[in-house]
VOVO-256046 format. One line per 4 residues: number of its first residue (from 0); for each residue x, y, z of C-alpha. Coordinates in nm, 2 decimals, padded with zeros to 4 digits. Last residue first. Example, Ala and Ser with C-alpha at 12.3 -4.5 7.8 and 13.67 -1.06 7.14 Angstrom:
2
1> 01.37 -00.11 00.71 | 01.23 -00.45 00.78 $
***
This chain:
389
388> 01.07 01.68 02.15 | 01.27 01.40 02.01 | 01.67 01.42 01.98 | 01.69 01.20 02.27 $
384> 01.46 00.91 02.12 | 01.63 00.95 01.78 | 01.97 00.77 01.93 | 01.75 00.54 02.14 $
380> 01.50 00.46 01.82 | 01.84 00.42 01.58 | 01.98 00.17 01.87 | 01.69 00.00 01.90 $
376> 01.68 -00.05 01.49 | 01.99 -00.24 01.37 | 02.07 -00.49 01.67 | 01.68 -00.55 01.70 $
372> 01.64 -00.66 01.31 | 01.96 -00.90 01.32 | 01.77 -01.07 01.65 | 01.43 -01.04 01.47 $
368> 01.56 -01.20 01.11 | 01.25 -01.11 00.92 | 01.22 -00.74 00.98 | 01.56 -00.76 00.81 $
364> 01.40 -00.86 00.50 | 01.17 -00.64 00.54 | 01.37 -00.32 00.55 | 01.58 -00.41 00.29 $
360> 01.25 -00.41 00.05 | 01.14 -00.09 00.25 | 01.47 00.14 00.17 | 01.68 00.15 00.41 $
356> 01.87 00.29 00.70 | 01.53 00.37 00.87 | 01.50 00.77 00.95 | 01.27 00.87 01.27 $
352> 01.14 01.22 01.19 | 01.35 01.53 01.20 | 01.50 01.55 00.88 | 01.12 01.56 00.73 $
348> 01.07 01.42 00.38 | 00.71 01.61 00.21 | 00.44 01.46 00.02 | 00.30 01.63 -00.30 $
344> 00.33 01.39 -00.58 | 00.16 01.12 -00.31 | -00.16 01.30 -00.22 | -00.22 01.49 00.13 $
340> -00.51 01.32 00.27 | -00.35 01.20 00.58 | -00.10 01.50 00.69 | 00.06 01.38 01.03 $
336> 00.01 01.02 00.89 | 00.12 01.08 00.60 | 00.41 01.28 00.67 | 00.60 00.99 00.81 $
332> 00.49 00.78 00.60 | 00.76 00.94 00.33 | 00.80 00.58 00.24 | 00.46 00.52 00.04 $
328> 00.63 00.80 -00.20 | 00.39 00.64 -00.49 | 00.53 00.27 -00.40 | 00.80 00.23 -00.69 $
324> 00.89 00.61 -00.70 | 00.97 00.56 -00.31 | 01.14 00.25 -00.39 | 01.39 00.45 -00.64 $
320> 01.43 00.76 -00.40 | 01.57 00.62 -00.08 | 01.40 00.87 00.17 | 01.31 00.62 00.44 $
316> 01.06 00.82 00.72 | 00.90 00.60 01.04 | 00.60 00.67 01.20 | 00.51 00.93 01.51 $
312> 00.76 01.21 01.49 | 00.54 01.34 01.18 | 00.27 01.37 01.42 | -00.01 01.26 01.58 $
308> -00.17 01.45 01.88 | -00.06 01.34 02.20 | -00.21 01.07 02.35 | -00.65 01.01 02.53 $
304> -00.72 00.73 02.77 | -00.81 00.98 03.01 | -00.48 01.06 03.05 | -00.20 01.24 02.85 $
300> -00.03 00.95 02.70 | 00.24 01.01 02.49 | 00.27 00.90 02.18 | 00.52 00.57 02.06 $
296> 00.76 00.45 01.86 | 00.90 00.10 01.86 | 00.79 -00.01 01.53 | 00.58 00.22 01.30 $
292> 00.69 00.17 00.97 | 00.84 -00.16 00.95 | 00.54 -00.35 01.13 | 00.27 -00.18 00.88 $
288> 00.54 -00.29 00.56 | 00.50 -00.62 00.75 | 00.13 -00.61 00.76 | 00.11 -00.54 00.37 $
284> 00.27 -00.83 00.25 | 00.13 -01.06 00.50 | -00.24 -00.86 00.29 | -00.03 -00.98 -00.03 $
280> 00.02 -01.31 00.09 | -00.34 -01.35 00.19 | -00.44 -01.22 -00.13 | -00.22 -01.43 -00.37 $
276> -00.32 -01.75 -00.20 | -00.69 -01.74 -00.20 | -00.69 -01.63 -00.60 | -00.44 -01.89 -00.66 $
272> -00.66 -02.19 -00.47 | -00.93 -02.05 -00.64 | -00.76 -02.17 -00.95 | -00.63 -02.48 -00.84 $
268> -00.97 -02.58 -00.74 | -01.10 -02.51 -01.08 | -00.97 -02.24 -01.32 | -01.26 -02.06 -01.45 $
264> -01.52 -02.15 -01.24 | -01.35 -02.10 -00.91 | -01.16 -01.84 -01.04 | -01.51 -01.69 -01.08 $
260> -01.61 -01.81 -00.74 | -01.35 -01.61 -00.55 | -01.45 -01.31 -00.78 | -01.79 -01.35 -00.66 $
256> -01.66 -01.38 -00.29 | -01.44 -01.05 -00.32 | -01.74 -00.85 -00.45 | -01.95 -01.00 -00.12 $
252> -01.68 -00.90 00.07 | -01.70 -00.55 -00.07 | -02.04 -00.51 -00.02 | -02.07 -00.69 00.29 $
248> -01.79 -00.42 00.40 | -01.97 -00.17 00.35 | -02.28 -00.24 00.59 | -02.57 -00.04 00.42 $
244> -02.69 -00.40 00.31 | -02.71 -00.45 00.69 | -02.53 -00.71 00.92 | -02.49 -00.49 01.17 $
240> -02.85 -00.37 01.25 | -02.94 -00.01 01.19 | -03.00 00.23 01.41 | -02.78 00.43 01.19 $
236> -02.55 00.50 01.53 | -02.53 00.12 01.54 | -02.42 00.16 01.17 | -02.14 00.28 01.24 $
232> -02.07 00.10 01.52 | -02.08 -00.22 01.33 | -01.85 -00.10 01.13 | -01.64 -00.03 01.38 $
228> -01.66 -00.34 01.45 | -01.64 -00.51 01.14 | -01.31 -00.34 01.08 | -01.18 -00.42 01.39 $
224> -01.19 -00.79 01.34 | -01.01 -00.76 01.03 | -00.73 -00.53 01.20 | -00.73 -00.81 01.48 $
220> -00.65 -01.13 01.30 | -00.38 -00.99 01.01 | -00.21 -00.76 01.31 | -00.20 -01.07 01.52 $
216> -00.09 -01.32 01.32 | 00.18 -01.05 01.21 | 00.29 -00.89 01.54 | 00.46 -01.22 01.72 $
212> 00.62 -01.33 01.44 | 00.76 -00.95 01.39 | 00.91 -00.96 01.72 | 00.77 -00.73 01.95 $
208> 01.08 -00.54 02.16 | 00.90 -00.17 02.14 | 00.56 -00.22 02.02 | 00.42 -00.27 01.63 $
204> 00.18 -00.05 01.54 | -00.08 -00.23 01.30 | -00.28 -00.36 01.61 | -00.37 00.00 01.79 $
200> -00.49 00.06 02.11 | -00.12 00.02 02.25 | -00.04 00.37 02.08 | 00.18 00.40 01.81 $
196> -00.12 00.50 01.56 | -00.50 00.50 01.75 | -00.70 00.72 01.49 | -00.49 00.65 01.19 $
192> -00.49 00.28 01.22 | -00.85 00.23 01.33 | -01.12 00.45 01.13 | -00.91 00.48 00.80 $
188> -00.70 00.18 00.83 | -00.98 00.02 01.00 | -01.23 00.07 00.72 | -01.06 00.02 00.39 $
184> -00.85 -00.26 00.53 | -01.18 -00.51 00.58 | -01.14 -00.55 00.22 | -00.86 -00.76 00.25 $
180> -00.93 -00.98 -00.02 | -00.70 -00.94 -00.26 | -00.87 -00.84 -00.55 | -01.16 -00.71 -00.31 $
176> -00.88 -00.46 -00.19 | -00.80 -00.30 -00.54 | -01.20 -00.34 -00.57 | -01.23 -00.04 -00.25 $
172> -00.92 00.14 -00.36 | -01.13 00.22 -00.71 | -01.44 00.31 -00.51 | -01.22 00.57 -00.30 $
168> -01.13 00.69 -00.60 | -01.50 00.75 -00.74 | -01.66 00.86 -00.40 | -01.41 01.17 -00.41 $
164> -01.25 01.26 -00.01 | -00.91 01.04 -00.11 | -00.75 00.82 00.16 | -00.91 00.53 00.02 $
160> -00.71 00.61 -00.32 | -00.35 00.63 -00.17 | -00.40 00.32 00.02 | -00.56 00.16 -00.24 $
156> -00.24 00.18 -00.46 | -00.06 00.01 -00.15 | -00.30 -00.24 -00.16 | -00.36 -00.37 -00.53 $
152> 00.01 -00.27 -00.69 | 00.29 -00.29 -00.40 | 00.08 -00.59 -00.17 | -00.03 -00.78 -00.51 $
148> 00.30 -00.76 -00.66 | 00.42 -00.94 -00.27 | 00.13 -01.20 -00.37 | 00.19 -01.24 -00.74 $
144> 00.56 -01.32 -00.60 | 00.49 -01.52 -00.36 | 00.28 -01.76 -00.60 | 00.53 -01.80 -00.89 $
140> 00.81 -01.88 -00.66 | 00.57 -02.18 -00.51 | 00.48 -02.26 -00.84 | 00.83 -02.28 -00.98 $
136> 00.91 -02.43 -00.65 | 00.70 -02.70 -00.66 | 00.76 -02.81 -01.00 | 00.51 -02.74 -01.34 $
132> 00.37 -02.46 -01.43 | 00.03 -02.45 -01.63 | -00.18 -02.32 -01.29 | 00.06 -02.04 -01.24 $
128> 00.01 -01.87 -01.64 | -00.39 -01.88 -01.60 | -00.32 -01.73 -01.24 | -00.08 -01.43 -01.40 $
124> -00.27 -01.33 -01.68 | -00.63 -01.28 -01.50 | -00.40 -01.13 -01.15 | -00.18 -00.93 -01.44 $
120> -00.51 -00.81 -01.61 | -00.65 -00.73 -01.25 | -00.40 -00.50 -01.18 | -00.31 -00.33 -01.51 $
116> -00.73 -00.24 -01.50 | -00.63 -00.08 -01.11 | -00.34 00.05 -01.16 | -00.45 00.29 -01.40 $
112> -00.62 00.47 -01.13 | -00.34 00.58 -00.98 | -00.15 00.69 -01.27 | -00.48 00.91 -01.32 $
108> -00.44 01.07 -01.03 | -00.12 01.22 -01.14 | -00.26 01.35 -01.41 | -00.52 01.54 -01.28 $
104> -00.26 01.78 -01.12 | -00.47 01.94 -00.83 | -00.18 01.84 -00.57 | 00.12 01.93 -00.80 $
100> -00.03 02.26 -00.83 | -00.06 02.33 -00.42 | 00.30 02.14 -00.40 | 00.44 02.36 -00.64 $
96> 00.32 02.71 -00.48 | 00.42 02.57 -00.10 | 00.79 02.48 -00.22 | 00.81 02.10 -00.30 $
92> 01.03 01.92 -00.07 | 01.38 01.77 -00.17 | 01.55 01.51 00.03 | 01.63 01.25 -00.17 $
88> 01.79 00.92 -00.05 | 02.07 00.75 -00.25 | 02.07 00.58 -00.60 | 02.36 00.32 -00.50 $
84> 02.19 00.26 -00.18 | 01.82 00.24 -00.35 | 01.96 00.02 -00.66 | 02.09 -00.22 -00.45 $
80> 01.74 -00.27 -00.25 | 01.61 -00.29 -00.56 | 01.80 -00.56 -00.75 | 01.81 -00.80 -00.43 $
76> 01.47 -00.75 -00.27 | 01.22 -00.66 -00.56 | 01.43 -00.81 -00.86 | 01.48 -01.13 -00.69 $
72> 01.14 -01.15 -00.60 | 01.05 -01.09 -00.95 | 01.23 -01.35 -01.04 | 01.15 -01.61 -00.87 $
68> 00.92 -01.77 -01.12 | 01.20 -01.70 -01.40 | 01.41 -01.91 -01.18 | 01.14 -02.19 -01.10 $
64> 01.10 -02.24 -01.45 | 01.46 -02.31 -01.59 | 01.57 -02.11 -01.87 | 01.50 -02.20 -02.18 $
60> 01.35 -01.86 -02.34 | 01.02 -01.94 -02.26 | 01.09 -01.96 -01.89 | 01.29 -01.58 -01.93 $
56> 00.99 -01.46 -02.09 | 00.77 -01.60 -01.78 | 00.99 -01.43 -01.55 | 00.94 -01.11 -01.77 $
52> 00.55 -01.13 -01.75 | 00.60 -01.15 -01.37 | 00.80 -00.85 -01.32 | 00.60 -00.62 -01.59 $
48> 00.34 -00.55 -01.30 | 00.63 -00.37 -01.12 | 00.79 -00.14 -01.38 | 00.52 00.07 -01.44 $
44> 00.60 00.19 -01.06 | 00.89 00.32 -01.25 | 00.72 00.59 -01.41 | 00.71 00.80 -01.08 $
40> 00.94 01.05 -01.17 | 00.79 01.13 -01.52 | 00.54 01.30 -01.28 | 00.80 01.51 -01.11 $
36> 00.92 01.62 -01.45 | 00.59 01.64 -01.57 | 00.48 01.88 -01.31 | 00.81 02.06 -01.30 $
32> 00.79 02.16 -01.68 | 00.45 02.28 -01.58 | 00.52 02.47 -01.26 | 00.76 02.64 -01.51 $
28> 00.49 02.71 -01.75 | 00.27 02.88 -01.50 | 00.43 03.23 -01.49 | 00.34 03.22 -01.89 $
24> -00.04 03.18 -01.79 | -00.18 02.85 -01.85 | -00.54 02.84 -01.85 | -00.62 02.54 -01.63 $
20> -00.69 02.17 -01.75 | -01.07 02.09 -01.59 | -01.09 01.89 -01.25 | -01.45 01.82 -01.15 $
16> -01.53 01.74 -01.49 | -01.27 01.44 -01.50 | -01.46 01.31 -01.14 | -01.80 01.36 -01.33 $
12> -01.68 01.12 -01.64 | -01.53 00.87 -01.37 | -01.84 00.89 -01.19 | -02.08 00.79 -01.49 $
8> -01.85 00.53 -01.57 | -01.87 00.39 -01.25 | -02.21 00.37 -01.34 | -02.44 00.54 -01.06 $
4> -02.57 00.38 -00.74 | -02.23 00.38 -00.61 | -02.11 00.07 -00.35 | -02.13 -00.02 -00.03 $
0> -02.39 00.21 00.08 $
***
């Protein structure tokens, strides 16, 4: 089914029994400090839905529109990327006993879920705020950066829910996706992406020498496509046809289309024009994080049509510490993928995984530039390539 047939308040309450506050022994109190320490850590992904309300502070105080409109895109790939090289990379690991209580820390999940009411308050906020400004690039500023906000806060946020085995988070990821309309995400990332990573069978790996231009229209085409079919599958194995009410994703498109039409109603054209805009930017967003992370790296083929078994070897690791608090340690991706449902707090840097020189903001933008993008990573994937086992 595409969605619960309880409440979602209902879950929520049965997802808070599930995970009850501990008796804290005095051995325990350390793990404590750490745990809010380490949680503390990822504050500044509170940071990111403030970007736009800030920009329109700056427009209300006199400056010119389009500057506070671009101003969270300055922040994001000037400021950031700045602040990651100045900052540094961290390298630290939780020992086995932290990371086992940093994993069942309820806490931590509930930063997660937050996202998802801050979310669709900014989207409400931010499309009533768009269709009042006036100038093209005010509106055009405006616009990217909802749909690069929506790509760090709607998707990426989903990817760390969807991942999750409890019916309630993966529920959350599933309307995080609706907001921004790439719904078919929650199946082939799962079903797709991790099944067929850096092999040729898979369209969010990027190959050795593919331009990003190349990759993206492809990526955003195929991975949608691929969703339905394995859908489709699925339910195939159901006996059931594929355009079923059991099919997920007409549950979550069909969430996607009411909120379409809302904006619709709300706003007029210009408003579902917004809502339209802000996803597929977000889900172009998303694609060229997926380009970044696993381009030029491949598994072996061992016949049969069947690789070598993913590892951490197998996507790209950036340790720079203030993007990876910003994206809920989205850049130790290595380890991700070689430990899937592993959650955020508890992710692990490996020294012996590909390393990108930056953080992922820098990382796109020279994603962008293919010739300048080329001269940077091939000879980071030949120099890794010989270390490799």
């Amino acid at each position: 089914m595409p969605f619960p047939t309880q409440s979602i308040d209902l879950r929520f309450k049965a997802t808070l029994n599930k995970y009850p506050p501990p008796a804290m022994t005095t051995a325990a109190q350390p793990l404590r400090r750490h745990t809010v320490i380490q949680l503390a850590g990822f504050f500044p992904v509170l940071v990111v839905p403030l970007l736009l309300p800030i920009g329109r502070w700056m427009i209300d105080a006199g400056l010119p529109a389009w500057i506070g409109a671009w101003f969270p895109l300055a922040f994001l790939f000037v400021l950031l990327p700045a602040l990651d090289y100045l900052i540094g990379v961290d390298t630290r690991n939780p020992d086995d006993d932290s990371a086992d209580w940093l994993e069942s820390r309820l806490s931590f999940r509930l930063l997660t879920w937050l996202c998802l009411p801050v979310y669709i308050a900014l989207l409400l906020w931010s499309a009533a705020q768009w269709v009042q400004l006036d100038g093209m690039a005010a509106r055009l500023g405006w616009l990217l950066s909802q749909g690069v906000i929506g790509g760090v806060l709607a998707i990426n946020v989903a990817h760390e829910l969807i991942h999750k085995r409890e019916r309630f988070e993966q529920v959350l990821g599933g309307i995080l996706l609706a907001c921004v309309g790439y719904c078919g995400f929650k199946v082939e990332h799962l079903r797709g992406h991790h099944v067929h990573v850096s092999t040729p069978e898979d369209s969010s790996s990027a190959r050795f020498g593919q331009s990003l231009y190349h990759f993206l229209p492809r990526a955003l085409w195929r991975n949608q496509r691929n969703a339905w079919r394995l859908e489709a599958e699925r339910l195939q194995r159901l006996g059931l046809p594929a355009l079923h009410w059991r099919n997920e994703l007409v549950g979550w498109y069909g969430l996607w289309l009411l909120m379409a039409l809302g904006f619709a109603l709300w706003l007029g054209l210009s408003g579902l024009l917004f809502f339209l805009a802000q996803g597929l930017l977000a889900g172009i967003t998303l694609e060229i994080i997926n380009y970044v992370e696993h381009y030029g790296l491949e598994r072996q083929a061992l016949g049969n049509g069947r690789y070598e078994r993913v590892t951490h070897h197998h996507s790209w690791n950036s340790g720079y510490w203030l993007t990876n608090r910003l994206l809920f340690q989205l850049q130790r991706h290595s380890d991700h993928h070689a430990n899937a449902r592993r959650r955020y707090q508890a992710l692990r840097h490996h020294d012996d995984s590909p390393q990108l020189p930056g953080g992922y903001a820098a990382m796109l933008l020279l994603a962008l530039v293919p010739p300048l993008w080329r001269r940077v990573i091939h000879p980071r994937i030949a120099r890794w390539s010989l270390r490799a086992p």
